[in-house]
PABA-401654 format. One record per residue (C-alpha): residue number from 1; residue in one letter; x negated, y negated, z. Coordinates in steps of 0.05 Angstrom, whole numbers, plus 32768, in hexadecimal, padded with zeros to 4 digits. Example, Ala and Ser with C-alpha at 12.3 -4.5 7.8 and 13.67 -1.06 7.14 Angstrom:
<1, A, <7F0A, 805A, 809C>>;
<2, S, <7EEF, 8015, 808F>>;
END
This chain:
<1, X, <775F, 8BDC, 8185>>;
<2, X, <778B, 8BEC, 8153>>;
<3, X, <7780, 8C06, 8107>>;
<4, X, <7785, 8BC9, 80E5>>;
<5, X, <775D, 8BA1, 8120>>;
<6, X, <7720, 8BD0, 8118>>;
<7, X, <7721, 8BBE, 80C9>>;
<8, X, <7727, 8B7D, 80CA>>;
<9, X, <76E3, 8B6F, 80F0>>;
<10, X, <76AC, 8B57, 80C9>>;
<11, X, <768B, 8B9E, 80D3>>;
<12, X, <76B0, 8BE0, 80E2>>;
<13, X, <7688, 8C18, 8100>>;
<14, X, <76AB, 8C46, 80DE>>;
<15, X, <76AD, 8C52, 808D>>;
<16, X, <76E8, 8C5C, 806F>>;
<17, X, <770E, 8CA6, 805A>>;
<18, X, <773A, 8CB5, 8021>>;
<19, X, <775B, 8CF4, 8033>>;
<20, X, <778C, 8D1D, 7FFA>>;
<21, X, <77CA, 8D51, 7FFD>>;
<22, X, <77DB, 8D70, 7FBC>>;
<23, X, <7822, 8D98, 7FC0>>;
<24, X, <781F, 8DCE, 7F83>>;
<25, X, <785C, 8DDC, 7F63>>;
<26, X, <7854, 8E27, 7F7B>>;
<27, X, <7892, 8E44, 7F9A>>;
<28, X, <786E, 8E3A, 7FDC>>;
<29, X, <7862, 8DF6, 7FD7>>;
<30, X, <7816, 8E01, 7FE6>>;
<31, X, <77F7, 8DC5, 8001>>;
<32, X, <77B0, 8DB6, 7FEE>>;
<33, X, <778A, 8D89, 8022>>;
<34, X, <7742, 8D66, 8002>>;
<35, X, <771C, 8D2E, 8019>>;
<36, X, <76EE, 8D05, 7FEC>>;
<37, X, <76AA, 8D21, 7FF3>>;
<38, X, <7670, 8D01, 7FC8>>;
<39, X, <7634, 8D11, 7FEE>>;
<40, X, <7615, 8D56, 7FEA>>;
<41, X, <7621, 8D83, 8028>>;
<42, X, <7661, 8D5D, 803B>>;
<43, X, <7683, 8D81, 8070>>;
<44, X, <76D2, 8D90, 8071>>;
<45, X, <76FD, 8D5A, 809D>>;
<46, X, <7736, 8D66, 80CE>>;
<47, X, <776F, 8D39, 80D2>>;
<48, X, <77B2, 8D38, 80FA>>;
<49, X, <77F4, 8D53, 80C6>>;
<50, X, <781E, 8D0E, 80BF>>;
<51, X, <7855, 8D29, 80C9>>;
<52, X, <7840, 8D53, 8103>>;
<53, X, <7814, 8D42, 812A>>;
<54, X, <7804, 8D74, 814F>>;
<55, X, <77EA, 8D9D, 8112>>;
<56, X, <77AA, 8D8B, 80FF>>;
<57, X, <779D, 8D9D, 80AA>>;
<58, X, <7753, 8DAE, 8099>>;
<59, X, <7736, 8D7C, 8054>>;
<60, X, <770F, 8D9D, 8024>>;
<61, X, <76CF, 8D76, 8012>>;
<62, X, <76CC, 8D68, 7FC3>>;
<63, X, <76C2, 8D44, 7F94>>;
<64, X, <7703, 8D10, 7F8C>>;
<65, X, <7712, 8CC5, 7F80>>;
<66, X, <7753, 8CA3, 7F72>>;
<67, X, <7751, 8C57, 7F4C>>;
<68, X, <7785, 8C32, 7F30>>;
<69, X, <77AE, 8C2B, 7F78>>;
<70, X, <77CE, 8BEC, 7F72>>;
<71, X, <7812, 8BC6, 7F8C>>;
<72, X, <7834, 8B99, 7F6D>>;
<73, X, <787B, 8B81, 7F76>>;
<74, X, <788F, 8B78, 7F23>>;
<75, X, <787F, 8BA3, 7EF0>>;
<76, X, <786F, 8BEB, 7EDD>>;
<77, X, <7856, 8C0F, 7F1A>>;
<78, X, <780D, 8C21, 7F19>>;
<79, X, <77EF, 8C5D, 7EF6>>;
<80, X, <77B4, 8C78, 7F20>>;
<81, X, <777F, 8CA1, 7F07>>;
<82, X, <7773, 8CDC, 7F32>>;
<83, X, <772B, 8CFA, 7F25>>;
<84, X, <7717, 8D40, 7F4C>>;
<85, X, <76DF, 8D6F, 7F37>>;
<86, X, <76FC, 8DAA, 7F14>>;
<87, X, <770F, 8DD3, 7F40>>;
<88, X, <772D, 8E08, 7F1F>>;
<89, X, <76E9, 8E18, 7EF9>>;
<90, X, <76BA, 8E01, 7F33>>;
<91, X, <76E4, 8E1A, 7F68>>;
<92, X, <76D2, 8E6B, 7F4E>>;
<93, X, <7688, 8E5D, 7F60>>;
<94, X, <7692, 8E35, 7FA3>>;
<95, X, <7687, 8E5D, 7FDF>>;
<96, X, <7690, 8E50, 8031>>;
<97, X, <764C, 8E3D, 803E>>;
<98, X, <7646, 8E5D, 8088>>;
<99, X, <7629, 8E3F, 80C2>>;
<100, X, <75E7, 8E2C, 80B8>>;
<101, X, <75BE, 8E21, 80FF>>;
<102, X, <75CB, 8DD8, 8109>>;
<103, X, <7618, 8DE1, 80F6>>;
<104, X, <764D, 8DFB, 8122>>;
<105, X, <766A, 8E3D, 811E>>;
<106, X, <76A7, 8E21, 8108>>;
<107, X, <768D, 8E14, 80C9>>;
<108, X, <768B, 8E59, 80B6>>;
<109, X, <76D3, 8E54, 80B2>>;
<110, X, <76DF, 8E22, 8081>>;
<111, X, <770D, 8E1C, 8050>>;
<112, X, <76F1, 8E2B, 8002>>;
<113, X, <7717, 8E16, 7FC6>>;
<114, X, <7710, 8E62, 7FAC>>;
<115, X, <7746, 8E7D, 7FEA>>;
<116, X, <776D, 8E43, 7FCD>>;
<117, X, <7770, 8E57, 7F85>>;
<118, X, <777B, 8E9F, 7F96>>;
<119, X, <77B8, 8E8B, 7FC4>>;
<120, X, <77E2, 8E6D, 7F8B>>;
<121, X, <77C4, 8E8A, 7F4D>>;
<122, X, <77AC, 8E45, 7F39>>;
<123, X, <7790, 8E52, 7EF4>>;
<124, X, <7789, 8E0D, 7EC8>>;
<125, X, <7795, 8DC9, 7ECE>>;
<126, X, <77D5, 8DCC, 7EB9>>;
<127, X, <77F2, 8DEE, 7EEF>>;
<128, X, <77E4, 8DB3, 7F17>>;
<129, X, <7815, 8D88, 7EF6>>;
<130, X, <784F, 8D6F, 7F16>>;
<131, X, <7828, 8D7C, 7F59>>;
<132, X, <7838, 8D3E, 7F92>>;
<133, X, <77F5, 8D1A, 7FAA>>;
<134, X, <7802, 8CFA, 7FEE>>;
<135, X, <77C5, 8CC4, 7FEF>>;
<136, X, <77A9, 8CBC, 803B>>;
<137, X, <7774, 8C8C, 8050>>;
<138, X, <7750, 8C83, 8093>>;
<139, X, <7711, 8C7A, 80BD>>;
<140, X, <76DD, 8CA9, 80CA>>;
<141, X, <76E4, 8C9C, 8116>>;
<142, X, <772A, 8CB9, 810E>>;
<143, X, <7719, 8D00, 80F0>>;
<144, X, <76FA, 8D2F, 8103>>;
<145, X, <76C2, 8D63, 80EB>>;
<146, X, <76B4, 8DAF, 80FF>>;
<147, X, <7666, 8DA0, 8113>>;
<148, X, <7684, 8D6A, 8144>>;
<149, X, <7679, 8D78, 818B>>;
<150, X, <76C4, 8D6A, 819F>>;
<151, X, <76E6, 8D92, 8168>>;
<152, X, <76FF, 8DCB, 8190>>;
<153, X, <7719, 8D9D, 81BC>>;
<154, X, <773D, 8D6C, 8188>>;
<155, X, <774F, 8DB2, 8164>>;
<156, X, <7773, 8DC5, 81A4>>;
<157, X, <779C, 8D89, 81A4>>;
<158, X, <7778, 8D71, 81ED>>;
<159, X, <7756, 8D35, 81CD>>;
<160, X, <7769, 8D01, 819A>>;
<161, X, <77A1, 8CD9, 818A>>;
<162, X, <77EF, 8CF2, 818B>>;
<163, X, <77FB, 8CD2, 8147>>;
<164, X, <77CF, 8CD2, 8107>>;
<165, X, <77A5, 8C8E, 8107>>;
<166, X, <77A9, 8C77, 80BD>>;
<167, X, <77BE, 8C44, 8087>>;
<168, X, <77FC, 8C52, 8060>>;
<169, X, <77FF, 8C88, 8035>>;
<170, X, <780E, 8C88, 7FF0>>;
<171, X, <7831, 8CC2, 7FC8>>;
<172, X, <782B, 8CCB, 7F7A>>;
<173, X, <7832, 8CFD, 7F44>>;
<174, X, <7805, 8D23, 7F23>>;
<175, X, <7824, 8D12, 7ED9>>;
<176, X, <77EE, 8D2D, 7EA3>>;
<177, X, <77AC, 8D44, 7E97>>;
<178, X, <7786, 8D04, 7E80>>;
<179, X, <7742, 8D28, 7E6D>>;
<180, X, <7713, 8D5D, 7E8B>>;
<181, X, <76DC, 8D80, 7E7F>>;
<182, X, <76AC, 8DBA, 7E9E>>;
<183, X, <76A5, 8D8D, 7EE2>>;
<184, X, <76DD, 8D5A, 7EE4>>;
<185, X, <7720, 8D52, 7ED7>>;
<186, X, <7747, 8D10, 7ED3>>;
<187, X, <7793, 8D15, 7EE2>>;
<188, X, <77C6, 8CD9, 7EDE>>;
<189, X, <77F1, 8CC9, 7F18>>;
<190, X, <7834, 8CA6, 7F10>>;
<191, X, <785F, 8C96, 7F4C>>;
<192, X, <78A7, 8CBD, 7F68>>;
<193, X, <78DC, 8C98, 7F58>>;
<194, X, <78FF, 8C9C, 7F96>>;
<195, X, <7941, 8C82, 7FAB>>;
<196, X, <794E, 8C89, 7FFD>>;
<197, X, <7923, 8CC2, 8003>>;
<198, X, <7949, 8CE6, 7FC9>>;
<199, X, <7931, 8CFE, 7F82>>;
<200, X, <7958, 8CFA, 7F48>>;
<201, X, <7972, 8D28, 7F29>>;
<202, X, <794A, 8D57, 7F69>>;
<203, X, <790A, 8D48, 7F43>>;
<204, X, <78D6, 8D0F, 7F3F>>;
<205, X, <78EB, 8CE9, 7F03>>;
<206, X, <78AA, 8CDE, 7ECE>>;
<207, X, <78B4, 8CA9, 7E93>>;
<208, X, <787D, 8CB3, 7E5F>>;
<209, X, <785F, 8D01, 7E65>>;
<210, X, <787C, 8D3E, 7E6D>>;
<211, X, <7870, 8D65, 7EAF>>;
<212, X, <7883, 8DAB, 7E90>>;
<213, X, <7843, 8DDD, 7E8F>>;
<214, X, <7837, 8DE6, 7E3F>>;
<215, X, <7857, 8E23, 7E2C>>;
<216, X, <7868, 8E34, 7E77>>;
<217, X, <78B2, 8E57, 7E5F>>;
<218, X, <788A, 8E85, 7E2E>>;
<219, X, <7858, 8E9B, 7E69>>;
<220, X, <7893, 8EA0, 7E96>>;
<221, X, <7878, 8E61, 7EB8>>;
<222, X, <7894, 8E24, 7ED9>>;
<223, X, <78B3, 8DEB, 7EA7>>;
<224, X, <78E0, 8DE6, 7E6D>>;
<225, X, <78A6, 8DE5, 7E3C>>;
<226, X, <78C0, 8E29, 7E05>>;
<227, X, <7887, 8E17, 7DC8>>;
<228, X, <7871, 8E53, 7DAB>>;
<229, X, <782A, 8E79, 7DC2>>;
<230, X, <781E, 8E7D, 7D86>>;
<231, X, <7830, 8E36, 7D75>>;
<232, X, <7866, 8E50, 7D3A>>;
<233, X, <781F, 8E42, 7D0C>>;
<234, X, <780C, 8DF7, 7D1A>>;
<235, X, <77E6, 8DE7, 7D4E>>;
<236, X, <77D6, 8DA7, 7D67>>;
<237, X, <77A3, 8D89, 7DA0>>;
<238, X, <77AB, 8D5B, 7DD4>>;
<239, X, <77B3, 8D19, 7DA9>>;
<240, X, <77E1, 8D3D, 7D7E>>;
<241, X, <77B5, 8D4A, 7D49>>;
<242, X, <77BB, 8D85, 7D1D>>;
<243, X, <7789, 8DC3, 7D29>>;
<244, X, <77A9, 8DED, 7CF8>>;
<245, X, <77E1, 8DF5, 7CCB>>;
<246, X, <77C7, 8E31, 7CA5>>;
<247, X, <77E2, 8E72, 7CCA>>;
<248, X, <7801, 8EB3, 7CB6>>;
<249, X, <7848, 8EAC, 7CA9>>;
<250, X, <7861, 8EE5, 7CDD>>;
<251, X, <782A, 8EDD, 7D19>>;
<252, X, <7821, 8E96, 7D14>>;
<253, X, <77D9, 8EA6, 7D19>>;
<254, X, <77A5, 8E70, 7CF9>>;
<255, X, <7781, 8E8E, 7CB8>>;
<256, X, <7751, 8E56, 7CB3>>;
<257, X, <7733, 8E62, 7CFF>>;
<258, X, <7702, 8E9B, 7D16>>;
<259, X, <771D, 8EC3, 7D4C>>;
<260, X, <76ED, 8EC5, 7D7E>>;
<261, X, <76B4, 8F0C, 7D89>>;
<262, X, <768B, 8F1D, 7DBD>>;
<263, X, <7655, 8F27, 7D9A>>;
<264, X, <764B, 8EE4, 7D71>>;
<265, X, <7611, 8EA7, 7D89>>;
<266, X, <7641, 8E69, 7D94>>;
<267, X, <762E, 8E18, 7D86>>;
<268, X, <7642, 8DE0, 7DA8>>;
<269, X, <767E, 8DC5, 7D82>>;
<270, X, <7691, 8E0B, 7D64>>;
<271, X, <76DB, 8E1B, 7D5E>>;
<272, X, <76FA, 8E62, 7D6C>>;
<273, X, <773F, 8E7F, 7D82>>;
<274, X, <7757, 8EB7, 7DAC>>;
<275, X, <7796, 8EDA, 7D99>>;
<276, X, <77A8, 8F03, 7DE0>>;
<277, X, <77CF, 8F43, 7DCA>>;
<278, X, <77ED, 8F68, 7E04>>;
<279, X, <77D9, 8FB3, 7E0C>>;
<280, X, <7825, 8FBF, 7E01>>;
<281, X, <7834, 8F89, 7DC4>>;
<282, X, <785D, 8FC8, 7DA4>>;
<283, X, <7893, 8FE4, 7DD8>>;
<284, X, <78B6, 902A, 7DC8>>;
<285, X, <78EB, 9041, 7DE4>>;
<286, X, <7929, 906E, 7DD8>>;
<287, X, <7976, 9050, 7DDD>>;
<288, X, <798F, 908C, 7DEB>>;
<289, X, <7979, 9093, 7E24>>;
<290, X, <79B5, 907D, 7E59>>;
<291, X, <79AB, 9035, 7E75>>;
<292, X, <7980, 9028, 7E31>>;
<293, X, <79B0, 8FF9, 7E10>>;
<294, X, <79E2, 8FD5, 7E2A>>;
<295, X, <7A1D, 8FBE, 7DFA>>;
<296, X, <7A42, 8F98, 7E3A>>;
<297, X, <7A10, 8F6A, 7E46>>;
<298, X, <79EB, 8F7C, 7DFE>>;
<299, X, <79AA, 8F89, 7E20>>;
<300, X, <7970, 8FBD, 7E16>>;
<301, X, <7947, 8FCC, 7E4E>>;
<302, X, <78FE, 8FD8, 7E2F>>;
<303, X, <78E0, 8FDF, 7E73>>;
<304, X, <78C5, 8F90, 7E72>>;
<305, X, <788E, 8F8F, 7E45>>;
<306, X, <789D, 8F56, 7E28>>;
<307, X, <78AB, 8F0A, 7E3C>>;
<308, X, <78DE, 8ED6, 7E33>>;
<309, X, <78CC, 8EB4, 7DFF>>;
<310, X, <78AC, 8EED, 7DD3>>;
<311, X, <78B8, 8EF8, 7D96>>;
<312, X, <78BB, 8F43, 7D7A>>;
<313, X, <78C9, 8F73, 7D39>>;
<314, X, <78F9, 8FA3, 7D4B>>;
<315, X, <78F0, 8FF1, 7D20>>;
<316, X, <791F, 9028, 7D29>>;
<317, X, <78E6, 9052, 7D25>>;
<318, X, <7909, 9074, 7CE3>>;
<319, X, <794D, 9089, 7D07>>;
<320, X, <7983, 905C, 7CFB>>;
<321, X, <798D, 900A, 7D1A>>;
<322, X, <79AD, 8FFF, 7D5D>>;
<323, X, <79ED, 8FDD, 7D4D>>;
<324, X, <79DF, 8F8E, 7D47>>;
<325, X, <7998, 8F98, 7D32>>;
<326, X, <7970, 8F9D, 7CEE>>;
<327, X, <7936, 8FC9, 7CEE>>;
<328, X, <78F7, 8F94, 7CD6>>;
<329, X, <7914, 8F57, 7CF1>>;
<330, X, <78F5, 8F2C, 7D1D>>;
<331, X, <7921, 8F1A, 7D62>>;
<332, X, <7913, 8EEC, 7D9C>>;
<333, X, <790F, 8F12, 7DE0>>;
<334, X, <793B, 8EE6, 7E20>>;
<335, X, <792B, 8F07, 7E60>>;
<336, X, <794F, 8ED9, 7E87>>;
<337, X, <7985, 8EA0, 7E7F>>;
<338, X, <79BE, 8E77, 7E90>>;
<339, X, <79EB, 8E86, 7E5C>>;
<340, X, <7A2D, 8EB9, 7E64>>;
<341, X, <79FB, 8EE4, 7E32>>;
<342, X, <79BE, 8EDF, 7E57>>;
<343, X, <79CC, 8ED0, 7EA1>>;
<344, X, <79D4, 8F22, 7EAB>>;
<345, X, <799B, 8F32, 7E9E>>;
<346, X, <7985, 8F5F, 7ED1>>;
<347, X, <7939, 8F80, 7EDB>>;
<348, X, <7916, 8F90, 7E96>>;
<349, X, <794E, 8F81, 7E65>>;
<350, X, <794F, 8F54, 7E2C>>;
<351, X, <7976, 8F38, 7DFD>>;
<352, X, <795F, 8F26, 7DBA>>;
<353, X, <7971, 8EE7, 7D8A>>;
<354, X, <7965, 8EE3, 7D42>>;
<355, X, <794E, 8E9B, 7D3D>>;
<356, X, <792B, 8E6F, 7D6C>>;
<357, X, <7966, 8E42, 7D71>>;
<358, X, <798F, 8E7C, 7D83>>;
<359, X, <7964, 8E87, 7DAE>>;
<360, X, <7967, 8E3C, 7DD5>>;
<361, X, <79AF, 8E40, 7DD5>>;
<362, X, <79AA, 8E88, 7DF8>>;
<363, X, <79D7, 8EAA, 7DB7>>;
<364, X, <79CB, 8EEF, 7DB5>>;
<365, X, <79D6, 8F2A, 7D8C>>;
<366, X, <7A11, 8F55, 7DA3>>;
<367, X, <79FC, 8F9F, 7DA1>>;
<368, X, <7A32, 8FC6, 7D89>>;
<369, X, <7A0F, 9010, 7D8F>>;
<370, X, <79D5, 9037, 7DA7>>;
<371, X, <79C0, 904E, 7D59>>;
<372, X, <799D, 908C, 7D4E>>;
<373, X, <795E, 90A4, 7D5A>>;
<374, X, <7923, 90A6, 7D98>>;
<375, X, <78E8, 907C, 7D83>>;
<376, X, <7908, 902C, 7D77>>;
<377, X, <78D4, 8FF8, 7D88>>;
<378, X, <78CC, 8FB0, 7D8C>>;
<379, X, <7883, 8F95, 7D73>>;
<380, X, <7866, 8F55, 7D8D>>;
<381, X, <785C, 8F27, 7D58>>;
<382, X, <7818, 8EFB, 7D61>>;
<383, X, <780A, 8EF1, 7DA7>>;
<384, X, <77EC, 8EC1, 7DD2>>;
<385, X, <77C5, 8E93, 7DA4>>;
<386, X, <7792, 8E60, 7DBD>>;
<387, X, <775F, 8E37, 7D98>>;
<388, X, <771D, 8E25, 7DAE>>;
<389, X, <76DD, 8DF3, 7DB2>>;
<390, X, <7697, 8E09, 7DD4>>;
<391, X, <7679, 8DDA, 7DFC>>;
<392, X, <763C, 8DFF, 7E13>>;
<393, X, <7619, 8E2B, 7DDB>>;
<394, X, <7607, 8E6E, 7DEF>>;
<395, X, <75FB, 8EB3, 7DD0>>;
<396, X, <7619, 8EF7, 7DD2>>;
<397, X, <760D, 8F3A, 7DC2>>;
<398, X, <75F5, 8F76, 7DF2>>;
<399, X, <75E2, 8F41, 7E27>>;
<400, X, <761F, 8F3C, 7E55>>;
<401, X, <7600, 8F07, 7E82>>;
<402, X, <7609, 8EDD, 7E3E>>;
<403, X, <7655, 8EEF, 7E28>>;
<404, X, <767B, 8EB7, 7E44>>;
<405, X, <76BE, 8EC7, 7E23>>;
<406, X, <76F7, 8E8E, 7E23>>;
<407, X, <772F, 8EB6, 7E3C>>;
<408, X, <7732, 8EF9, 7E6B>>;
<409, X, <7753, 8F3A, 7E5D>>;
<410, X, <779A, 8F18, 7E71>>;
<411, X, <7789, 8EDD, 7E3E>>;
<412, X, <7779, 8EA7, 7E77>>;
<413, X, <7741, 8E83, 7E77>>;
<414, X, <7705, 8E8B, 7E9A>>;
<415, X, <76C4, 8E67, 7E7E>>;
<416, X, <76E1, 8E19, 7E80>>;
<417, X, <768C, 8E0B, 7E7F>>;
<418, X, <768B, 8E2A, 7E3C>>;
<419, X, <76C8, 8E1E, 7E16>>;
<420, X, <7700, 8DEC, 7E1C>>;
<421, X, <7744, 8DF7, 7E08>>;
<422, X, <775C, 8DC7, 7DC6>>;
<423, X, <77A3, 8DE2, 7DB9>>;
<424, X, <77C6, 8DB6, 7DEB>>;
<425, X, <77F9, 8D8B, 7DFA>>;
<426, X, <77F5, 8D45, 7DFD>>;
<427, X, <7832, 8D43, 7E2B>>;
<428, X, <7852, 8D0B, 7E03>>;
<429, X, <7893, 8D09, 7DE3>>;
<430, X, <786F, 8D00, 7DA5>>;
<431, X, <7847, 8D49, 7DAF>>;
<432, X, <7888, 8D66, 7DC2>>;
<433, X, <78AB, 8D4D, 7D82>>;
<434, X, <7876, 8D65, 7D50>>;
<435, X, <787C, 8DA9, 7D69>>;
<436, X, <78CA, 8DB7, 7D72>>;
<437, X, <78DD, 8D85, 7D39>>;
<438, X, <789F, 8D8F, 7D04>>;
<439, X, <789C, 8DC9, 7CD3>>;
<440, X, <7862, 8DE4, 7CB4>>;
<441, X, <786B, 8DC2, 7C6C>>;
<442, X, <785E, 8D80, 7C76>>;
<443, X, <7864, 8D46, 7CAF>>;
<444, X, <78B0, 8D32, 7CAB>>;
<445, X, <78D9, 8D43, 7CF5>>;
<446, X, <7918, 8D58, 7CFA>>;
<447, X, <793D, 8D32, 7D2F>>;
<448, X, <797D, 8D5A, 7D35>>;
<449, X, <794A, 8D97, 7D5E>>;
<450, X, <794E, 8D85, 7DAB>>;
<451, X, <7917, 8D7B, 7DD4>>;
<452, X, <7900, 8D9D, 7E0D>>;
<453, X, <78D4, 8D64, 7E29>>;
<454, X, <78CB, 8D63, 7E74>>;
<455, X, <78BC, 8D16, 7E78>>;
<456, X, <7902, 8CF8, 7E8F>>;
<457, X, <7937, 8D1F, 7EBF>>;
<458, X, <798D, 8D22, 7EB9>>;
<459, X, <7988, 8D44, 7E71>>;
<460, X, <7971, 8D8F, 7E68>>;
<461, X, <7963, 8D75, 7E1D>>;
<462, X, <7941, 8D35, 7E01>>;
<463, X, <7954, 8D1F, 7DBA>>;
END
């Protein structure tokens, strides 16, 4: 009896199983296998790889349900909602469970969502994005579990079918973050657009939201996505309203928000910002030493301290300017690029811009001479800005078991339970417009500034 038979009888004796592969846009190409798991105590499944069979991929139980799956032949394709606990804030507190008495032994050596994050440095939602979810569904009787008394044998490949016993698969997107909170995260799914098993232009093509991790160039990330950490002073949230427009001139840094301190009692509601400042935000180093600058490929090689993307103050530390530069003046730092300026870059050398569209078009200074003097330095300006909202009040002070700070030493986030994020991108064309094309003045855009928006392939630049 085939598939189909068994499911068309008025009662099957087997319930039905919606299995998932997620393929993260690591440079691996780490696959992620869950399976839908509702009920507590739900056990990891085995399945046979569809594209070989012989390999048989281990399901994570959680948390997870896809709606919205639909076919039609007209029309928009369908949009499914993809919802999944969070797993990059639950996943730090879910351990292998063992083997209890009444399980097998091979339960001790099941897969936890913690190896998982560790593998591929999986730190927010966001790096999810772009990710491909192949959709599998099929019956229990068909899978297999580690407690089952057959599993070494169906491990081994000595029982079971040769081919995967399933309904068609499905393959989507992951396109944007929907909504999530402390337990669950809602992602939309749009389908490939696929054209005889090619992608165009070697990418999945997405219409309405941009795929590019928010400010992924800046944190030498995946993506297109160059907006300021520090927002250039306007910061908006995810429905592209505006947090705050009143920041310091220089840093970009909000004067109407409290930065966040350790020691403060926090309410639900309450807003705060971090402002991450590298131990090494001011970089010294002497150009006359040999190798220092470089006036071929006008470079200066400041040991890597600071990103692409940065932008710094340069000082000639009282001796006299390297030839090309202004002592005071703010530059943007490239530490890679495509450009005859930028592509030789080689290990920790940069080359520096003096505006930010300079800096898109990859135009750099030419560095005519090494100056004078040994102490020339380049000083971050701002840093890594993020705003805040608790969600769970708690209190601070001398009690560490109570300091549930939003971001680590390395300015990543680490108590999703207690605070959530509100400076972020609504992934729109609209968000990306009111950040590249707004100023700080008033509403009004200025069209003529290209857009970096990751929503639609065959141009580098949307305008």
């Amino acid at each position: 009896m085939t598939l189909i038979d068994t499911v068309q009888l008025q009662e099957t004796s087997s319930s039905l199983v919606e299995l998932f592969e997620i393929t993260l846009t690591d440079a691996a190409q780490t696959i992620v296998y869950l399976s839908k798991a509702l009920d507590n105590g739900s056990e990891n499944l085995y399945f046979q790889d569809s594209s070989n069979s012989a390999t048989l991929n281990e399901y994570i139980a959680v948390p997870i349900d896809i709606t919205g799956v639909q076919f039609s032949s007209s029309g928009a394709s369908s949009r499914p909602t993809l919802k999944v606990a969070n797993i990059v804030s639950l996943g730090r507190t879910l351990d292998n469970d063992g083997a209890s008495e009444s399980e097998s032994s091979n339960d001790a050596d099941e897969t936890t969502i913690q190896s998982i994050l560790d593998s591929v440095d999986l730190q927010s939602n966001d790096d999810l994005l772009g990710s491909t979810v192949v959709y599998r569904t099929t019956l229990l009787s068909h899978v297999k579990k580690a407690s089952d008394s057959d599993f070494d044998e169906y491990k081994a490949g000595s029982t079971g079918p040769t081919d995967p016993v399933e309904f068609p698969s499905q393959t989507f997107i992951i396109e944007r973050v929907a909504s999530e909170d402390n337990l669950l995260v809602e992602f939309e799914l749009a389908s490939p657009f696929d054209i005889q098993g090619r992608v165009v232009p070697a990418r999945e093509a997405i219409g309405r939201y941009c795929s590019w991790e928010y400010q992924g160039i800046r944190n030498n990330r995946p993506g297109g996505c160059s907006w300021y950490l520090n927002s250039d002073g306007r910061y908006f949230d995810v429905n592209d309203n505006i947090i705050s427009k009143t920041s310091d001139t220089d840093s970009g840094i909000p004067t109407n928000i409290t930065e966040y301190s350790q020691t403060a009692t926090f309410s639900v509601g309450d807003i705060r910002m971090t402002v991450f400042r590298p131990a090494d935000s001011t970089v010294t180093f002497n150009p006359q030493a040999a190798s220092i600058v470089n006036t071929t490929n006008n470079s200066i090689d400041i040991g890597g301290a600071l990103n692409h993307g940065a932008v710094a103050t340069y000082s000639n530390g009282g001796g006299t300017d390297i030839g090309g530069l202004t002592n005071g003046t703010k530059y943007f730092i490239s530490t890679i690029g495509d450009t005859a300026s930028t592509a030789g870059l080689t290990g920790d050398q940069i080359a520096l811009s003096t505006s930010d569209s300079n800096f898109d078009s990859e135009t750099v200074v030419s560095l005519t001479n090494t100056g004078a003097g040994t102490a020339h330095s380049f000083t971050l300006v701002g840093g890594d800005v993020k705003i805040w909202k608790c969600l769970v009040a708690h209190g601070h002070g001398s009690d560490t078991t109570k300091q549930h700070p939003p971001v680590d030493s390395s300015g990543r986030n680490i108590n999703p339970r207690y605070w959530q994020r509100l400076d972020v991108c609504g992934k729109t064309l609209n968000s990306c417009k009111i950040r590249f094309q707004g100023n700080n003045s008033d509403e009004t855009l200025n069209s003529a500034i290209p857009l970096p928006f990751g929503g639609f392939p065959g141009l580098l630049k949307f305008r």
